[in-house]
BALOBA-1460 file (C-alpha; in Angstrom, 3 decimals):
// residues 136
<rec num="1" residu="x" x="-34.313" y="4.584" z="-21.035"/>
<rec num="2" residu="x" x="-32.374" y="6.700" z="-19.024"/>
<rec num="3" residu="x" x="-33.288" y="5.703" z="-15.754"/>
<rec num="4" residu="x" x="-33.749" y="2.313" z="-14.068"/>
<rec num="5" residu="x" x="-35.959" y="2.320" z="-10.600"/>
<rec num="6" residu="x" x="-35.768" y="-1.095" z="-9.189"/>
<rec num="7" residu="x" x="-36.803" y="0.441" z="-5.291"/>
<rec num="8" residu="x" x="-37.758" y="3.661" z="-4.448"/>
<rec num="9" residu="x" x="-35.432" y="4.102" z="-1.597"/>
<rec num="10" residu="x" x="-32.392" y="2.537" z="-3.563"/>
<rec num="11" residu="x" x="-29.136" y="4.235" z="-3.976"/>
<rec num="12" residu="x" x="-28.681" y="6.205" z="-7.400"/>
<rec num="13" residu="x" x="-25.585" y="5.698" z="-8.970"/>
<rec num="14" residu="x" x="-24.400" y="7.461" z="-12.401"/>
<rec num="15" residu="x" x="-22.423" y="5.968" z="-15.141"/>
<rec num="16" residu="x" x="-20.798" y="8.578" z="-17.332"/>
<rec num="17" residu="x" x="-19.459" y="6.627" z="-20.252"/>
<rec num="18" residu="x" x="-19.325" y="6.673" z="-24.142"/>
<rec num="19" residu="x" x="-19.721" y="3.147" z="-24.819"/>
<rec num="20" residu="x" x="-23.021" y="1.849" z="-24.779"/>
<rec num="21" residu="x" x="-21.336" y="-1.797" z="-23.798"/>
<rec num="22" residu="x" x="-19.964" y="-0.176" z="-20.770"/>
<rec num="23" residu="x" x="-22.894" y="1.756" z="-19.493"/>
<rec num="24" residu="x" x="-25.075" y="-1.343" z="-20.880"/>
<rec num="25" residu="x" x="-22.822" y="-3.288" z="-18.597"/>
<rec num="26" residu="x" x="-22.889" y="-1.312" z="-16.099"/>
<rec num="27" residu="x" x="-26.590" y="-0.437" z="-15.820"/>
<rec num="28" residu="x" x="-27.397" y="-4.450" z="-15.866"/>
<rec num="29" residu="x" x="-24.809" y="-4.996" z="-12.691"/>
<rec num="30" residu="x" x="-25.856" y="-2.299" z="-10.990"/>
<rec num="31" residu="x" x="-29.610" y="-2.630" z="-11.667"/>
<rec num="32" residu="x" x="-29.500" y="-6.529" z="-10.189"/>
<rec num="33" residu="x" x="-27.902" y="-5.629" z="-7.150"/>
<rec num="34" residu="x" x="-30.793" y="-3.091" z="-6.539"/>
<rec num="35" residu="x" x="-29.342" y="0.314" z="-7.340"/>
<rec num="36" residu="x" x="-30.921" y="2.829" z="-9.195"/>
<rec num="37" residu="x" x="-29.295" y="3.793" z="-12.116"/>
<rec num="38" residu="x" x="-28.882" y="7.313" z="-14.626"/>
<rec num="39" residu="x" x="-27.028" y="6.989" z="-17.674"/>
<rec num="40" residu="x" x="-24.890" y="9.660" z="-19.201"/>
<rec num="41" residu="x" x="-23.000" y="9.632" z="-22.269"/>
<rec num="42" residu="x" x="-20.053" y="11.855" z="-22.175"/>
<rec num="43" residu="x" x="-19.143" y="15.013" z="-19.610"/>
<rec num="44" residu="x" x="-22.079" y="17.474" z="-21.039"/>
<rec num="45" residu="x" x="-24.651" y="14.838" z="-20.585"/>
<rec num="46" residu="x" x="-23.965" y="14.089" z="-17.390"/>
<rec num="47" residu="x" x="-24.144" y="17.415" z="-16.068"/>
<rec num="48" residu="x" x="-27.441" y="18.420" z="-17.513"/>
<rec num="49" residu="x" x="-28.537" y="15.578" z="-15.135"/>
<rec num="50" residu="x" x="-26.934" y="15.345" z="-12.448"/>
<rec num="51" residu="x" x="-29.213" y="18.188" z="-11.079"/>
<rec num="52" residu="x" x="-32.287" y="16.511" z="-11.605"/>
<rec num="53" residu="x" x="-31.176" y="12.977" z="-10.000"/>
<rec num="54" residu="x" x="-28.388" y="13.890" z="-7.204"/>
<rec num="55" residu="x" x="-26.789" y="10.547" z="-7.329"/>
<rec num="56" residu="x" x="-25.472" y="9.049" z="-4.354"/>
<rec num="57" residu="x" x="-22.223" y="7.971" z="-6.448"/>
<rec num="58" residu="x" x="-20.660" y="8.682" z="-10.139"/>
<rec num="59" residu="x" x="-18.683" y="6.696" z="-12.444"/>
<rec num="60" residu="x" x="-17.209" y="8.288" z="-15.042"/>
<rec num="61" residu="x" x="-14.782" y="7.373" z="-17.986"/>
<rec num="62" residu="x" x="-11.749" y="9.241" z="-19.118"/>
<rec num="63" residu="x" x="-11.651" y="9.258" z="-22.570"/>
<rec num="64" residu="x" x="-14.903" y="10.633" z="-23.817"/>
<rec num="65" residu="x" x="-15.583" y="13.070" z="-26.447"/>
<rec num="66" residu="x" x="-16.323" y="17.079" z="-25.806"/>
<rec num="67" residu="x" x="-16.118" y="17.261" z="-22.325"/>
<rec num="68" residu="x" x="-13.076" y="14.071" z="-20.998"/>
<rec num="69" residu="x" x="-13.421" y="12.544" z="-17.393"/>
<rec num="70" residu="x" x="-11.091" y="14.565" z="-15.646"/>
<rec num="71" residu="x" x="-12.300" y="17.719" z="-16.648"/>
<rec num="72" residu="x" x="-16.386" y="16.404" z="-15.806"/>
<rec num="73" residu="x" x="-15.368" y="14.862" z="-12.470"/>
<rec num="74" residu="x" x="-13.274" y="18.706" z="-11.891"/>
<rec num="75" residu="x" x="-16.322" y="20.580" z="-12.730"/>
<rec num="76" residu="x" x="-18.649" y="17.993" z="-10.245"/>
<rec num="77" residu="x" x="-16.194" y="18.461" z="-7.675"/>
<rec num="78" residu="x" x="-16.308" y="22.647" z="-8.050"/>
<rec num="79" residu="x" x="-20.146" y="22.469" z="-7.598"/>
<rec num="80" residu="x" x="-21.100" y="22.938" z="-3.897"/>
<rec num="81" residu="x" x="-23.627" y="20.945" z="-4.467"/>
<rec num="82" residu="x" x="-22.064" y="17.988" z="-5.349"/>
<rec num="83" residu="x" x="-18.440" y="18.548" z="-4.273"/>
<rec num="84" residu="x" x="-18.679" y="15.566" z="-1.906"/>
<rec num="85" residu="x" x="-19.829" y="13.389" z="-4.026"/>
<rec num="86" residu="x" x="-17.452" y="10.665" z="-5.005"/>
<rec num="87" residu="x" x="-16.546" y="10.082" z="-8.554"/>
<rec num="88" residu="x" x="-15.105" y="7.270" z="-9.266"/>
<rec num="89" residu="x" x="-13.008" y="6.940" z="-12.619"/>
<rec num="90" residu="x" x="-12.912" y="4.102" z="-15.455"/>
<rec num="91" residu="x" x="-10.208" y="3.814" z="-17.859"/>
<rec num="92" residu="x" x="-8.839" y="1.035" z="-20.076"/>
<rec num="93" residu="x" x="-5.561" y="2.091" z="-19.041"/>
<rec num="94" residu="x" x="-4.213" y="1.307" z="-15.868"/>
<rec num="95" residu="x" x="-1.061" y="3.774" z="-15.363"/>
<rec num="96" residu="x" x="0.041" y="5.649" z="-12.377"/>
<rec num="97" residu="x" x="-0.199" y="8.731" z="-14.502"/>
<rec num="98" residu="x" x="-3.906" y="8.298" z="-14.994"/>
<rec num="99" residu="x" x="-4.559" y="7.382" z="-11.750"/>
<rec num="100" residu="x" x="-2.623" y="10.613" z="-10.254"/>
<rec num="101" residu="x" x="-4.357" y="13.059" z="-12.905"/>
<rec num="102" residu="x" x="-7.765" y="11.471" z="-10.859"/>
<rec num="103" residu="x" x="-6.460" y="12.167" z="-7.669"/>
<rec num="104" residu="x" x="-5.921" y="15.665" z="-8.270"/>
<rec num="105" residu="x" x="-8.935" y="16.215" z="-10.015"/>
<rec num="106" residu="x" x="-11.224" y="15.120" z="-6.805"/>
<rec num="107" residu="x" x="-11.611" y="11.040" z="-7.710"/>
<rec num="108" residu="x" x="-12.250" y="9.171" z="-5.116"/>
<rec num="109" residu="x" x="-11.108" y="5.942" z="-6.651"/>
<rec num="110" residu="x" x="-9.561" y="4.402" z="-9.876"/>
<rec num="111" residu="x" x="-11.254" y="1.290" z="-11.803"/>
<rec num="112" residu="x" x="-10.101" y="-0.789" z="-14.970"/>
<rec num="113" residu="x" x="-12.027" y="-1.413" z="-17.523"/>
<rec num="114" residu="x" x="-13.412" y="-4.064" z="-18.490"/>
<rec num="115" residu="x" x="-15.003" y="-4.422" z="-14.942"/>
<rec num="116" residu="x" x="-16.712" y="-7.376" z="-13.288"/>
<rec num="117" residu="x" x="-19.782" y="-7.422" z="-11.736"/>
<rec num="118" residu="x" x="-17.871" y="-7.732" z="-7.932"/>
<rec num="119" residu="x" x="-15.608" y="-5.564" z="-8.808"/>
<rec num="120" residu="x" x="-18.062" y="-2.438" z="-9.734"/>
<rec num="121" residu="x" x="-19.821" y="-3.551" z="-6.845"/>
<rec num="122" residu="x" x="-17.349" y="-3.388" z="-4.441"/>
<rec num="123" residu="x" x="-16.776" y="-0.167" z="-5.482"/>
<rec num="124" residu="x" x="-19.650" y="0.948" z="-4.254"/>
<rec num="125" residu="x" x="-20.289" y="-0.390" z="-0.864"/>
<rec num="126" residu="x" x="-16.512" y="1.277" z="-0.207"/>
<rec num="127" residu="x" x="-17.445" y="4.571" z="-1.759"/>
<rec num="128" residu="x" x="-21.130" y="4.635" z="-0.053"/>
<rec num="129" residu="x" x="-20.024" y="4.430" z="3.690"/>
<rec num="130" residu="x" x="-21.069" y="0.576" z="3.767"/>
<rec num="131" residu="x" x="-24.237" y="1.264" z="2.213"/>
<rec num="132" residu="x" x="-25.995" y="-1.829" z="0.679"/>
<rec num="133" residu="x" x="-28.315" y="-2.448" z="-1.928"/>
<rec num="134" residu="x" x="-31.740" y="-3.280" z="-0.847"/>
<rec num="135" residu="x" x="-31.411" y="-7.039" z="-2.344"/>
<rec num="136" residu="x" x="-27.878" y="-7.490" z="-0.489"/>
């Protein structure tokens, strides 16, 4: 169940994340509101598929095991493939610190977990040029 295809022609979104309640959370949010959605669980994962589904959009956390947030959303961001793709980063912590480390790293954005359902939203409309789900 790595992939959820509510339209055909939906946005595809990535959530990069080692909790299951988070990309759970995520997935059901995201899923509702139309988007297509690929599941990762840490750095590694998430770049043996991002190849295969070229999301339009990737969340990713910063503490994960192996392979952390900052250095994933780094290596996504070296890619010419993806390089303008915007990551956006989730963290428990809100500091100025982690939010700076994103900048430089190529994050587009910064989001707190725990999330709500406008709030993850939001994110994406502002980080997809406007771009709504089909059921919006």
């Amino acid at each position: 169940m790595t992939t959820t295809t509510p339209h055909a022609n939906a946005l595809k979104i990535m959530v990069i994340d080692d909790s299951s309640t988070i990309r759970r959370s995520a997935e059901i949010f995201l899923t509702q509101a139309g988007y297509q959605v690929v599941l990762a669980e840490d750095g590694f994962d998430a770049l043996a598929k991002i190849n295969d589904h070229h999301p339009a959009l990737i969340f990713c956390d910063i503490l994960m095991p192996r392979l952390d947030g900052y250095q994933t959303c780094a290596l996504i961001k070296k890619s010419a493939k993806f390089h303008a793709t915007p990551v956006l980063m989730l963290s428990s912590k809100d500091g100025l610190f982690d939010r700076a480390r994103g900048a430089m790293v190529g994050s587009a954005a910064y989001l707190t977990k725990p999330f709500t359902k406008d709030s993850l939203l939001a994110a994406v409309r502002e980080h997809t040029g406007g771009a709504v789900s089909p059921q919006e």
